[in-house]
N, C-alpha and C positions, 0 to 999 in steps of 0.2 A: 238836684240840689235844693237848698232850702228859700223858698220866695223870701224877694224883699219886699220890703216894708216900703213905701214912698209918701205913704200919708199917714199924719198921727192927730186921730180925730181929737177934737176941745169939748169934752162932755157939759163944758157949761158953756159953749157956744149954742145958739139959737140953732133951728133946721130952717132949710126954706120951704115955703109953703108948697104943698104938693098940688099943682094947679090943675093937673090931670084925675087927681084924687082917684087915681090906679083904673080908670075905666080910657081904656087904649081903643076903643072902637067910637072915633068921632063919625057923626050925626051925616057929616055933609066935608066937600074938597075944602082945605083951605082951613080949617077949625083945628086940627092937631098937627104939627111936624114935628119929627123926631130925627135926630142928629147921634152920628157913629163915627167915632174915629179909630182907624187900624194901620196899624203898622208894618211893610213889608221888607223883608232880608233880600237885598239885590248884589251885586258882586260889587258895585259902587257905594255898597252902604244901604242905609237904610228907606227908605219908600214911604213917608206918612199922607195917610189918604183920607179925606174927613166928608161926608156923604149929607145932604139933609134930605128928610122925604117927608111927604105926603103921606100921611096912616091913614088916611078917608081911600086915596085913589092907588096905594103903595106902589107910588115913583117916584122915580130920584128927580127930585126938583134942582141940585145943584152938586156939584164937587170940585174937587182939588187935591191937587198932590202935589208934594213939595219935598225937598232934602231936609228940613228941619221942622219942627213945630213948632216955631217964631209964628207970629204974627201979621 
């Protein structure tokens, strides 16, 4: 079927600054983390799993899972 839409960008809204300025291979541990969040189909519904890592040592420095994507 056809994707939905969930975001409708503000072309005269500002961007934010790109702090990583596209270079994903930090120097040393501890200088870049990077954050994923996914979603999995269980027979109870839904599964959201939100991951953050380390791109210097790529390990998972923390996670979570929860029924909802509240807060």
């Amino acid at each position: 079927g056809k994707a939905r839409r969930t975001t409708i960008a503000d072309p005269a809204t500002a961007r934010p600054a790109d702090l990583v300025q596209r270079r994903f291979g930090p120097p040393a541990p501890n200088r870049l983390w990077v954050a994923d969040l996914t979603y999995v189909s269980t027979w109870a519904g839904f599964a959201y799993v939100a991951f953050v890592t380390d791109a210097y040592a790529r390990r998972i420095l923390g996670w979570r899972v929860a029924s909802t994507m509240a807060t």
